[in-house]
C-alpha positions as CSV (number, residue, x, y, z in Angstrom):
1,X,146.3,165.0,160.8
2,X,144.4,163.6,157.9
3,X,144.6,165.1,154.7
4,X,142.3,166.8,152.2
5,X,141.5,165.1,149.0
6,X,140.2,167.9,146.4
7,X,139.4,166.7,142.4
8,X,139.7,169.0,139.8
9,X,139.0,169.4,136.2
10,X,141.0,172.9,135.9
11,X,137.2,174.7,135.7
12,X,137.0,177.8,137.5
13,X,134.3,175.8,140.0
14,X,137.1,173.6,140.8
15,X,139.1,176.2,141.6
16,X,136.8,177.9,143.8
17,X,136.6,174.3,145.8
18,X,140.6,174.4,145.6
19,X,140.6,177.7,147.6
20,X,137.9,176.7,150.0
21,X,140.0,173.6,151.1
22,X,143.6,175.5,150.9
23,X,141.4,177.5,153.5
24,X,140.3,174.3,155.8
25,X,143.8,173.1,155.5
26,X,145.5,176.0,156.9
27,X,142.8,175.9,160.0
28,X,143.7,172.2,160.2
29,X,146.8,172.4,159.8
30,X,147.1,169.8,157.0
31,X,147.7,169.5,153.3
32,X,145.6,169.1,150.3
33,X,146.2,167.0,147.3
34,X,144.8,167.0,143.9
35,X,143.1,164.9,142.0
36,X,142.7,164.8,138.2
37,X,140.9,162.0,136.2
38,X,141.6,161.5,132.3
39,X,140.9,159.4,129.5
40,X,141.4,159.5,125.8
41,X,138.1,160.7,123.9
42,X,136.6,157.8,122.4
43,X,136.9,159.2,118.4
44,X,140.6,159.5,119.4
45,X,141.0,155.5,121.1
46,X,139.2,154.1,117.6
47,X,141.1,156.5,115.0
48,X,144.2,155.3,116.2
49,X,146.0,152.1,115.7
50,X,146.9,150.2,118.7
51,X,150.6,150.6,118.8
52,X,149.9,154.6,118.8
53,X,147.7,154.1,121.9
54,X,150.7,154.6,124.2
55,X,152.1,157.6,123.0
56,X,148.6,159.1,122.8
57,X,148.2,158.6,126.4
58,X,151.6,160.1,127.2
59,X,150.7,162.9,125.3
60,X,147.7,163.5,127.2
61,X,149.2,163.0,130.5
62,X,151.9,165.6,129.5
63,X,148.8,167.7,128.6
64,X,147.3,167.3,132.3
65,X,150.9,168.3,133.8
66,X,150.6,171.9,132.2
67,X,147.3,172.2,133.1
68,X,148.1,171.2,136.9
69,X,151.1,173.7,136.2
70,X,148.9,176.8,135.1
71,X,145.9,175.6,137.5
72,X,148.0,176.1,140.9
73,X,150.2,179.5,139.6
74,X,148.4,181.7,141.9
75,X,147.4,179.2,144.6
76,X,149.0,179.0,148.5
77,X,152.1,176.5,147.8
78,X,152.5,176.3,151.8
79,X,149.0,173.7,152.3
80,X,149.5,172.1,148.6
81,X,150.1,168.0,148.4
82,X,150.8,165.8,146.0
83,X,149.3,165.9,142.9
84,X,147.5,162.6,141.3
85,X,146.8,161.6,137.8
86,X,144.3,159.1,137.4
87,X,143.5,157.0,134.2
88,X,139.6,155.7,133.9
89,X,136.5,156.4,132.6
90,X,134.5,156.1,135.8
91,X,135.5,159.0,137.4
92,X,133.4,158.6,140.9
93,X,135.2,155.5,141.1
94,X,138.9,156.6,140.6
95,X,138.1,159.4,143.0
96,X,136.6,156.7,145.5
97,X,139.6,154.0,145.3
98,X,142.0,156.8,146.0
99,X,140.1,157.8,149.4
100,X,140.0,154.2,150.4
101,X,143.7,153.9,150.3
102,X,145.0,157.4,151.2
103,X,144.8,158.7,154.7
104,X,141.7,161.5,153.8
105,X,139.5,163.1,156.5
106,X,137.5,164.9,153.6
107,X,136.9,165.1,149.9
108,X,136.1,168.9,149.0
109,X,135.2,169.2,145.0
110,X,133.1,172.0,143.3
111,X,129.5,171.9,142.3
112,X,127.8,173.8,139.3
113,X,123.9,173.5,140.3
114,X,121.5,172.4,138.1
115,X,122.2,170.0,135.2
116,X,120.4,168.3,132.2
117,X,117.9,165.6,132.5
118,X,120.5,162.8,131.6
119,X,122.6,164.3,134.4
120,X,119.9,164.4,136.9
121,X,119.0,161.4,136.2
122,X,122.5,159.5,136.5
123,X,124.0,161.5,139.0
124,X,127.0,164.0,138.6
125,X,130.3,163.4,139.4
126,X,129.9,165.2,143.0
127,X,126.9,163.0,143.5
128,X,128.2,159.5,142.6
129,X,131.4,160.2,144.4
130,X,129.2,161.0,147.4
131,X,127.2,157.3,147.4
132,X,131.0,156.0,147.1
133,X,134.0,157.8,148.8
134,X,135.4,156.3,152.1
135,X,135.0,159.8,153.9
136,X,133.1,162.4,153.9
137,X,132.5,164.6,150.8
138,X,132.0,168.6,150.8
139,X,130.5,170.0,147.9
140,X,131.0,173.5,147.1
141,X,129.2,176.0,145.4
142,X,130.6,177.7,143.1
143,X,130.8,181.5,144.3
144,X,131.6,180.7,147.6
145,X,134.7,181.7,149.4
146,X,135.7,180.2,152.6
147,X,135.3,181.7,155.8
148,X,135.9,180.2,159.6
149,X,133.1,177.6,159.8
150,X,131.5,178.6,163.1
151,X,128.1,176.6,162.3
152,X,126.8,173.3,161.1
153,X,123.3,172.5,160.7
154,X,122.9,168.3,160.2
155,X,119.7,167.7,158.5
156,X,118.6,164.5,160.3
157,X,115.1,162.2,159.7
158,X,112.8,162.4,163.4
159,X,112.0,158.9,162.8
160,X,115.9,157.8,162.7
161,X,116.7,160.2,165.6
162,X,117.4,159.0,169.5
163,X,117.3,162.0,171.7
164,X,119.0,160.0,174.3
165,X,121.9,158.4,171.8
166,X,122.0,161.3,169.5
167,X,121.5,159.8,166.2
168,X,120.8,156.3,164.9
169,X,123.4,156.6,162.0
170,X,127.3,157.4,162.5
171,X,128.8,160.8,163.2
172,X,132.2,160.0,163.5
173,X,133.2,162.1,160.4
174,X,131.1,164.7,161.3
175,X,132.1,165.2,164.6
176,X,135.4,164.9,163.2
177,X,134.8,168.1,160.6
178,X,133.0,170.2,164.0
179,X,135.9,169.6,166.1
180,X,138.7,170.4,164.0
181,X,136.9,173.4,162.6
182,X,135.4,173.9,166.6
183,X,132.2,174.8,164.8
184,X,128.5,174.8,166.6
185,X,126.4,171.7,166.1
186,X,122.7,172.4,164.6
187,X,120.6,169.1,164.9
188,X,117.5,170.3,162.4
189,X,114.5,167.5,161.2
190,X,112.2,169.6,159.0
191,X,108.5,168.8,158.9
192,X,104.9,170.1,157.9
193,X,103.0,168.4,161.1
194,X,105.5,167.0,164.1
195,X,104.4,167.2,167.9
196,X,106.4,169.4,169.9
197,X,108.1,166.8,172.0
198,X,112.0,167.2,171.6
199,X,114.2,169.5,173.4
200,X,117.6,168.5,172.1
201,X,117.0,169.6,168.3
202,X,115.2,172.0,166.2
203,X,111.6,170.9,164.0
204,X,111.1,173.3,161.9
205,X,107.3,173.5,160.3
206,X,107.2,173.5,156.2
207,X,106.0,172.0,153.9
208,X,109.0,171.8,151.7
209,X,112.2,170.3,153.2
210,X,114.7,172.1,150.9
211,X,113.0,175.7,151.8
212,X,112.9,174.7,155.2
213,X,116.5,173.9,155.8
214,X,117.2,177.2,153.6
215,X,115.1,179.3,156.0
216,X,116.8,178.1,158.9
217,X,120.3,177.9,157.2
218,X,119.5,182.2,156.6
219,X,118.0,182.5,160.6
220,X,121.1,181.2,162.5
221,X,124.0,181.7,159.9
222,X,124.5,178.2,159.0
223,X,127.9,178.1,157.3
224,X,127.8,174.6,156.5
225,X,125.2,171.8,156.1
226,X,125.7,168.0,156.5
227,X,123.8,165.4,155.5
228,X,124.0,161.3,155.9
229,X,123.2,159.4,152.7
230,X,123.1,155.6,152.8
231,X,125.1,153.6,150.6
232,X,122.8,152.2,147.7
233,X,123.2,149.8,144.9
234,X,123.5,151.1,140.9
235,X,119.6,150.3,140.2
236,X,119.3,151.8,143.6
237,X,120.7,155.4,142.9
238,X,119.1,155.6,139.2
239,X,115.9,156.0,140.6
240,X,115.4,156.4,144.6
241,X,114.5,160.4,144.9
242,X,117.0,162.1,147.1
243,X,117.0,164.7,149.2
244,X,120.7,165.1,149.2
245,X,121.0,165.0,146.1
246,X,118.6,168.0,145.9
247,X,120.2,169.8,148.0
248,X,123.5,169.5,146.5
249,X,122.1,171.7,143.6
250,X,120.7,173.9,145.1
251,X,121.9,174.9,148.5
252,X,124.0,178.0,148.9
253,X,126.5,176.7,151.2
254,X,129.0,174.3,151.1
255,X,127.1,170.3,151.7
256,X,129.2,168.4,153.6
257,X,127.8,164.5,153.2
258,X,129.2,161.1,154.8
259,X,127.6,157.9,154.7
260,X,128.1,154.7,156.6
């Protein structure tokens, strides 16, 4: 079985996303390994002369070893991997290169809500990591504790939908998440004017997408809700308007998002 892949930055968010996967992992029957990225503040990298750099990075490396040490005290040891330390100042991208060459079914990392303009506007971490990981990423509120997942509501586009194939853009991860979890698949397009015309998935009449997932998330007990997000290019993700990327602020379950 695949592992989970679960970034941290020691915050108390991150350690409610560590507990939710711990939980996946023992349904799974997998592991989970950590994730930490670090880098050396810039006033520290210019006060220093070169030859000092080294043992300035040890130092800090040492630093990140207590904190994995005091992070996982009171965690489940039984469904804990390995634990990584990543150098880089892109931290999307560190996260990203380690899913591409580790054998992850699912990247599950912790999500504050709203942020700044400048945030907003770039992307979090969460977010970035989402446009880039090589499998599927679950963002977790923070406040949430995990529970069997029993439902799954996938938020899909009418126009993009086959009711004879399914779906026009891959499922493979997500089909993945429903059957190890054995969860029920909600197929939900959201809309303020749509014919009545399909019988294999649920149109639901609002004006506002995000309210009208939320609504129907509330109705039938949604536990979790996934999304697809396209892959897009920098220029690309500083200014398309995204939906998912709404959502990930402001939903109050766990957003499970892959991407082809």
């Amino acid at each position: 079985m695949q592992k989970i892949l679960c970034p941290v930055d020691f915050s108390e968010t991150s350690k409610n996303a560590l507990h939710y996967a711990l939980g996946l992992a023992k349904v799974w029957g997998t592991k989970v390994d950590l994730i930490h990225v670090y880098h050396l503040e810039s006033r520290d990298a210019a006060s220093v002369p070169y030859h000092e750099v080294d043992a300035l990075l040890e130092a800090r490396k040492q630093k990140v070893d207590q904190a994995f040490v005091a992070f996982t005290a009171d965690v489940d040891k039984q469904f804990l991997g390995h634990f990584f330390k990543a150098y880089g100042i892109f931290t999307g991208l560190e996260i990203s290169d380690v899913t591409r060459d580790g054998d992850y079914a699912l990247v599950v990392m912790g999500t504050k809500g709203d942020r700044n303009s400048f945030e907003q506007l770039l992307g979090s971490v969460t977010t970035d990591l989402m446009t880039r990981s090589h499998c599927p990423v679950m963002a977790i509120p923070a406040g949430t504790t995990f529970e069997p997942v029993h439902t799954v509501a996938y938020a899909v586009d009418a126009d993009a939908f086959d009711p004879e194939r399914g779906t026009t853009t891959p499922l493979g991860g997500l089909l993945s998440f429903t059957a190890h979890t054995g969860a029920k698949l909600h197929v939900v397009h959201v809309a303020a004017d749509y014919p009545l015309q399909a019988a294999t998935y649920a149109v639901i009449h609002d004006d506002s997408v995000m309210e009208g997932l939320e609504a129907y998330i509330q109705l039938h007990a949604i536990q979790v809700l996934a999304m697809y997000v396209p892959k897009r290019r920098l220029w690309e993700r500083l200014f398309h308007k995204s939906r998912t990327r709404a959502m990930v602020f402001h939903t109050s379950i766990p957003l499970l998002v892959f991407h082809g």
